[in-house]
N, C-alpha and C positions, 0 to 999 in steps of 0.2 A: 265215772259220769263226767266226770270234768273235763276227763281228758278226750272224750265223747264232740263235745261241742268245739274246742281246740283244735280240734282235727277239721272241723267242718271250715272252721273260721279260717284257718289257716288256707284249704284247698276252694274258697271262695275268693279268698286274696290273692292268688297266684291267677286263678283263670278270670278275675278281672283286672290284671296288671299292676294290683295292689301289692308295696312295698309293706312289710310288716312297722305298724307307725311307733314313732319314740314312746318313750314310757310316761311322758307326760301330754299327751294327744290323747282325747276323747275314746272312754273307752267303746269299744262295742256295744250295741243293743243286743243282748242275748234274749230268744224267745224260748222257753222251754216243750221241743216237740216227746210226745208218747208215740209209740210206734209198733206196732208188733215184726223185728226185723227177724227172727225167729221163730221157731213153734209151727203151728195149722195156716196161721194168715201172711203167712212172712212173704209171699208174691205178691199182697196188695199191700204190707207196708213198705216193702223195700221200692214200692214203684211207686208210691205216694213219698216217701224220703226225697227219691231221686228228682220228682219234681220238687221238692219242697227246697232242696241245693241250688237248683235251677232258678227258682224266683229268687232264690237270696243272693244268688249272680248276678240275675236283672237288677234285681233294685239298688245293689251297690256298682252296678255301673252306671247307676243314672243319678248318685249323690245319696246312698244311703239310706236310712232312716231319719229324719231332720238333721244330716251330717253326720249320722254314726255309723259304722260300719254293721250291715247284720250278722249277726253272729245265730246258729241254731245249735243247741245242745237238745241231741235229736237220743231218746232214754230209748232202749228194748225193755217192751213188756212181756217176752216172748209168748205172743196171741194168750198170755193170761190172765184171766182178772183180778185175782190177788194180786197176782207184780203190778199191773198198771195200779190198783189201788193204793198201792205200796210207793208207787213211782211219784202218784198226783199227791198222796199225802205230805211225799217231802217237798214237793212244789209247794202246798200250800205256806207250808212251816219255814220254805226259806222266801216268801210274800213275794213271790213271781205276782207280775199284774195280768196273767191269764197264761192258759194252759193249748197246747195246739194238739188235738188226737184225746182219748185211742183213737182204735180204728172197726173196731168192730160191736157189734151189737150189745156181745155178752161183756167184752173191757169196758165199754161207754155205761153200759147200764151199773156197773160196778162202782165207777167212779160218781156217778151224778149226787147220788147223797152225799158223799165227801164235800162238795161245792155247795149242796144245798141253795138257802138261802142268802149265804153267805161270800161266798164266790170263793177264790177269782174266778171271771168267766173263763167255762170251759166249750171247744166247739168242737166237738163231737163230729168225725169224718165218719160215722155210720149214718147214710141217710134214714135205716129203718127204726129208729127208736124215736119214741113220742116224748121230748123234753117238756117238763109245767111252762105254761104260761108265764111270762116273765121273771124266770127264773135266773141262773148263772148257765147254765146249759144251754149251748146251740145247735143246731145239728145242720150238717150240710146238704145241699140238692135237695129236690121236692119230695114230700112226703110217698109211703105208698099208696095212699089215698089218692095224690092226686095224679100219680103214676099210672094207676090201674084203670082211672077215669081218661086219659088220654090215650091211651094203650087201647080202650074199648071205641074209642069215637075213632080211633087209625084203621082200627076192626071195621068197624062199620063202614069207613069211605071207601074202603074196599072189599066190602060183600062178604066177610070172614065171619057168618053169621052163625056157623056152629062150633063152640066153641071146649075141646075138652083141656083140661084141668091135670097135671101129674107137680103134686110138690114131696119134698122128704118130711119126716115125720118131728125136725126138732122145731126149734122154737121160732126159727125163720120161716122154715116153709107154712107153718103152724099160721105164721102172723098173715102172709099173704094168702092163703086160702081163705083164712074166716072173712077176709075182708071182703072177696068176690061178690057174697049171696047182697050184701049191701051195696056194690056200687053197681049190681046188676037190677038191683030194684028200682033204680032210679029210672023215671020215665021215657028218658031217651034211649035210655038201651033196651025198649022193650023189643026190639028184634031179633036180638042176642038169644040166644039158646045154648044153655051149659047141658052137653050131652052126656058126657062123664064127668067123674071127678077119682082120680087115683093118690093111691099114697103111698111111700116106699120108707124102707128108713138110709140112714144118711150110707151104715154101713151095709148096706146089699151089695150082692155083688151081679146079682140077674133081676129084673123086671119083666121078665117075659110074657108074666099073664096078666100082669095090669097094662102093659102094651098092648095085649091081643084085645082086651078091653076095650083099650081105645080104639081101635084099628076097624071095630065091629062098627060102633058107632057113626063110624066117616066122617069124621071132622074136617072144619073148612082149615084149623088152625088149631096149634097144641100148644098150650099155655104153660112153661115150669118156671120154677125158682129153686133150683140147686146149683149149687157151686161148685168147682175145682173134680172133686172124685168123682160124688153121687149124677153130679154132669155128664159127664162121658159115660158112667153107667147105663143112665138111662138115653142119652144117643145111639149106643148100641143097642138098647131093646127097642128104640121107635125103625132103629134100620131093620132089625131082624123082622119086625112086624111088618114091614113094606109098607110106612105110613108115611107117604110122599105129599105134605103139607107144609106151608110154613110151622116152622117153631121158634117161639120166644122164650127168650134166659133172660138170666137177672145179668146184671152189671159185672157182679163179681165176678164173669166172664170174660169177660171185657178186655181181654188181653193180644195180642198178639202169638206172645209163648201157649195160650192156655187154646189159641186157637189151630198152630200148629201141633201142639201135642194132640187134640182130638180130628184133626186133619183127615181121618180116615172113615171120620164116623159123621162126620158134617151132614145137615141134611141139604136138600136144594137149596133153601131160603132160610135164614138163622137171622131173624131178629133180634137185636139186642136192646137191651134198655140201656138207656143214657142220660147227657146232659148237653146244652149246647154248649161248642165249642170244642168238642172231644176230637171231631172232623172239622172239611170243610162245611161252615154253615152257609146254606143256599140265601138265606132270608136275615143274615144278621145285618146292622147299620150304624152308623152312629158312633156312640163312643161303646156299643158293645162289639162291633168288628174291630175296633180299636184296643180293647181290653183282649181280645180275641187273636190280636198278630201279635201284643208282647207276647202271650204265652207261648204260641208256635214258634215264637223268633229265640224266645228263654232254652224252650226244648230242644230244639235244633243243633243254638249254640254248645248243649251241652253233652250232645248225643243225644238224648232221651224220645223215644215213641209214644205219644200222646196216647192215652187209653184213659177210661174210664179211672181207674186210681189216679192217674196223675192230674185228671182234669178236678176232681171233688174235690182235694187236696188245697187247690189253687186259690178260689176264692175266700175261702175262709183264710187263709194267713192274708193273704190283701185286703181285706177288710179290715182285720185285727190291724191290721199297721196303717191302714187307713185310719182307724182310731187312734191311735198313736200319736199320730202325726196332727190331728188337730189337737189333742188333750196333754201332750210330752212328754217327752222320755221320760220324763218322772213323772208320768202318769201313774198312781196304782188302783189296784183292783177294781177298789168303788168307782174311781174314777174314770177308767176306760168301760165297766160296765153303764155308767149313767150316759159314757159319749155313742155307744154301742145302741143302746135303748132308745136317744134321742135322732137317730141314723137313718138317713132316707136319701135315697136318688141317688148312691152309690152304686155304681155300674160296673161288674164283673163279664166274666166269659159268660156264666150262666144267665144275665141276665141285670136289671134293677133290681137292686134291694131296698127291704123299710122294712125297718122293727121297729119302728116308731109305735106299732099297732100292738108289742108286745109279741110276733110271731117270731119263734124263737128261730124259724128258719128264714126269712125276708123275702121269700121269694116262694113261687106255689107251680102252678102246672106248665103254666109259659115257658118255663126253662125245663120242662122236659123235653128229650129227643131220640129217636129210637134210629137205629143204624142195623145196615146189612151189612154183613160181610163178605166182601168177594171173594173167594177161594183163589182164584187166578192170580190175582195183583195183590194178595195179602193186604188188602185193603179196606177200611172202613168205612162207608159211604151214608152220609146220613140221608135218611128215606120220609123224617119229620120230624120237627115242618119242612115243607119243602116249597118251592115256588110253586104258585099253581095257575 
């Protein structure tokens, strides 16, 4: 593990033209990342790593951490939740003043009782897990609640008023289905009409007849949330079906690679879920288009293609070392959780943050952002918000 974060430290000091400094010079600020760079989820750790190199580039070419060089000792839990539990507990035991990752739903939920109420804070790069109320757990990007609520008002400003439903059967797709019949109760979307609603499991290998399901109905739009395999699955059965509608995916799609490998199964229109900043944002300003060109300029510098992993990644360590940097390097635990808590008007790529309020995420539907992908130009073109 040691020699994990050495390596990182070392190949941030070369591509920022950093001299490896004498042995009595300031040592590094090491932050301890979890990762799944192996296993099921290893495409969305290895591209959340690659940006998490990339910020630690930026910031030590612009003076560091309040003069310390950043160092990331970035752990493989390979996509399991006993290792990351395994991972955060030696974090805890060696009083790291917080924890960067996991990355996934089932490693993040694993870990959160080891933090409890105790800390160090932990921030959680799964947007879909509901962390307590003012706890040591944060979780990044807007929740699915308020995903689903802007997802539906984007529906509706363009006439996508029947709406059918395919998710897989585990604990994700699980989470965003039940949450539908509630944010469709809600009085503005009394237009909405869920025509269907399908369910498949993760390991299928045909969906044919819950296609043709759909396909009977004539939806204006087909709603999923599966990832990587059961994704391409089911784009081949909405092709077979000849169900020539927009469809929306979850984030975890969100790749470049994951969009060439299904490249042949693409529908006309693939909306995706996102966050701002992922693209160009039509409507950003301020110090959030400003927060929004380091990143692009971070990525660039280092080769990296902006995508959904790398964009969720981002603010959450900038924030953590934005608490840092007021509370100090010898900040610990308690101490950067009470600066973290008392936290407001911090401006990332996604958006203002305040946890001033106790929200373990600082931020709500405003920094959601949904993107098309153009098949043509392999590009990703955000569709909302958008100038209007």
């Amino acid at each position: 593990m040691v020699k994990s974060w050495i390596a990182v430290f070392a190949a941030v000091a070369v591509s920022c033209g950093w001299a490896m400094r004498p042995a009595d010079a300031a040592d590094p600020y090491v932050v301890e990342v979890v990762l799944p760079l192996t296993g099921a989820a290893s495409a969305l750790g290895t591209r959340e790593a690659a940006s998490l190199r990339a910020l630690a580039a930026s910031v030590n070419g612009d003076g560091g951490v309040r003069g310390r060089i950043l160092a990331l000792k970035i752990d493989d839990d390979a996509s399991d939740p006993q290792t990351a539990a395994h991972l955060v507990n030696a974090a805890v035991a060696n009083g790291v003043p917080f924890v960067v990752g996991p990355a996934t739903s089932a490693t993040c939920d694993s870990v959160m009782t080891i933090v409890g109420a105790a800390g160090p804070p932990l921030f959680c790069l799964a947007p879909t897990i509901a962390p307590p109320s003012g706890g040591f757990t944060f979780a990044s990007a807007p929740s699915v609640d308020d995903v689903q609520q802007a997802l539906f008002r984007y529906l509706e400003s363009r006439k996508l008023l029947r709406v059918a439903v395919i998710t897989t059967t585990d604990a994700t797709g699980a989470d965003f289905n039940g949450r539908i019949d509630a944010t469709l109760a809600r009085p503005e979307f009394k237009n909405l009409t869920l025509v269907d609603r399908e369910h498949f499991a993760p390991a299928d290998d045909v969906v044919d007849v819950q296609t043709a399901r759909i396909a009977a109905t004539k939806p204006d739009v087909v709603l999923t949330f599966a990832v990587g395999r059961p994704f391409a699955t089911l784009l081949r059965g909405i092709r077979d079906a000849q169900i020539n509608v927009p469809v929306y995916a979850a984030g975890g799609n969100f790749t470049h690679e994951q969009m060439q490998a299904d490249a042949a199964v693409l529908p006309n229109e693939l909306i995706l879920n996102g966050v701002r900043g992922i693209a160009s944002d039509p409507v950003a300003s301020g110090a959030q288009a400003r927060a929004q060109s380091v990143y692009a300029d971070a990525l660039a510098k280092a080769g990296v293609r902006s995508d959904y992993a790398t964009a969720i990644a981002w603010d959450p360590m900038m924030i953590l070392l934005e608490a840092v940097k007021r509370a100090g390097t010898d900040a610990d635990a308690k101490k950067i959780q009470a600066t973290l808590e008392s936290m407001h008007g911090f401006t990332g790529i996604e958006g203002t943050y305040d946890f001033s309020t106790h929200d373990q995420r600082g931020l709500g539907a405003a920094a959601v952002a949904f993107f098309r992908y153009d098949q043509t130009t392999d590009a990703f073109v955000q569709v909302e918000p958008a100038k209007r």
